[in-house]
C-alpha positions in Angstrom: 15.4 -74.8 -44.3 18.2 -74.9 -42.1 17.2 -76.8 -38.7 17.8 -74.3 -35.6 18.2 -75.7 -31.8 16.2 -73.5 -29.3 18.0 -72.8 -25.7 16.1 -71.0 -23.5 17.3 -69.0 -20.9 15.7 -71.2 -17.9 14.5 -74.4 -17.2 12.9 -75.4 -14.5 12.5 -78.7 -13.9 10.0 -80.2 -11.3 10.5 -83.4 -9.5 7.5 -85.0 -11.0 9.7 -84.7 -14.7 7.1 -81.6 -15.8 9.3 -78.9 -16.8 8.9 -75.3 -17.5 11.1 -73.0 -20.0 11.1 -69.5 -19.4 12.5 -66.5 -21.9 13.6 -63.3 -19.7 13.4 -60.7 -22.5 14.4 -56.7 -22.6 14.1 -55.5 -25.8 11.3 -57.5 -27.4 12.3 -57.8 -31.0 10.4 -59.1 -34.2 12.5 -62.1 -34.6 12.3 -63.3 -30.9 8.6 -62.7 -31.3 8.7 -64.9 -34.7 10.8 -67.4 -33.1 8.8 -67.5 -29.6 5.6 -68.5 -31.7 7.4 -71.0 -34.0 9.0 -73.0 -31.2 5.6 -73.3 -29.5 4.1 -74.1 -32.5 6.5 -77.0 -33.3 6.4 -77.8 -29.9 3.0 -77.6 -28.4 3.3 -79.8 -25.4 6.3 -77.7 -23.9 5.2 -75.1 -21.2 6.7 -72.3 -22.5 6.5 -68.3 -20.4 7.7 -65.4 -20.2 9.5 -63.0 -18.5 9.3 -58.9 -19.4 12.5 -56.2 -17.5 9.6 -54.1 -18.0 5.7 -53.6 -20.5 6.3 -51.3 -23.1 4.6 -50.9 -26.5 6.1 -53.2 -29.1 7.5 -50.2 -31.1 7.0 -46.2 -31.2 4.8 -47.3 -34.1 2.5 -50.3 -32.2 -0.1 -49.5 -29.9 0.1 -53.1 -28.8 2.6 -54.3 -25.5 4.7 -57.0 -24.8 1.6 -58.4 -22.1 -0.1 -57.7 -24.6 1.2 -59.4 -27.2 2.0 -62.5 -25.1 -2.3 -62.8 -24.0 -2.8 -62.4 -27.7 -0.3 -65.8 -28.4 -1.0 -67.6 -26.0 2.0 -67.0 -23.5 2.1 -67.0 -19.9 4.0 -64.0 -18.9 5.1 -61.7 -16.2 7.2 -58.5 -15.9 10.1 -58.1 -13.4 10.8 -61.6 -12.1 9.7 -65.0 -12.3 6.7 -65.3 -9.8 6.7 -67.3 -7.1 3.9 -69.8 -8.3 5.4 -70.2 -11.5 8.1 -72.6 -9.4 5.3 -74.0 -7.4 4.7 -77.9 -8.6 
C-alpha cells in the first residue's frame, strides 16, 4: 500500500479552528467516488462536502446521480456553487 496525501480543492476554515473541505467535481468518476469514501472513512471527524457543475446520472449505464449518490454516502452536497450557509459558522 502506497500512502497517498489528499488535497482538496477548498478549505474553509472558521475562526473558531472548525474547518470544512469541499470537492467541486464535473465529471464524477469511479475513482474520485472510491477515493471520496476512503478519505472520509480514514478520516471520520473531517467535515467533508461537495460540490456538483451540474446532477447527472452516474453513467449512461446507472440509474443513480451524483445527489444521489452523495445522500447514499453520507455527503453533504450541492450543485452549482457553494451555498451560502455552508460558510456560515
Amino acid at each position: 500500500s502506497v500512502p497517498q496525501e489528499y488535497v482538496p480543492d477548498f478549505v474553509v476554515e472558521f475562526p473558531s479552528g472548525r474547518k470544512v473541505y469541499i470537492e467541486g467535481k464535473g465529471y464524477f468518476r469511479p475513482e474520485d467516488r472510491r477515493k471520496l469514501v476512503a478519505v472520509r472513512n480514514g478520516n471520520p471527524e473531517i467535515d467533508l462536502r461537495i460540490v456538483f457543475q451540474r446532477d447527472q446520472k452516474l453513467s449512461k449505464h446507472h440509474k443513480m446521480t451524483y445527489s444521489q449518490w452523495a445522500t447514499r454516502e453520507g455527503f453533504p452536497w450541492a450543485v452549482g456553487s457553494i451555498p451560502k450557509e455552508w460558510l456560515d459558522e
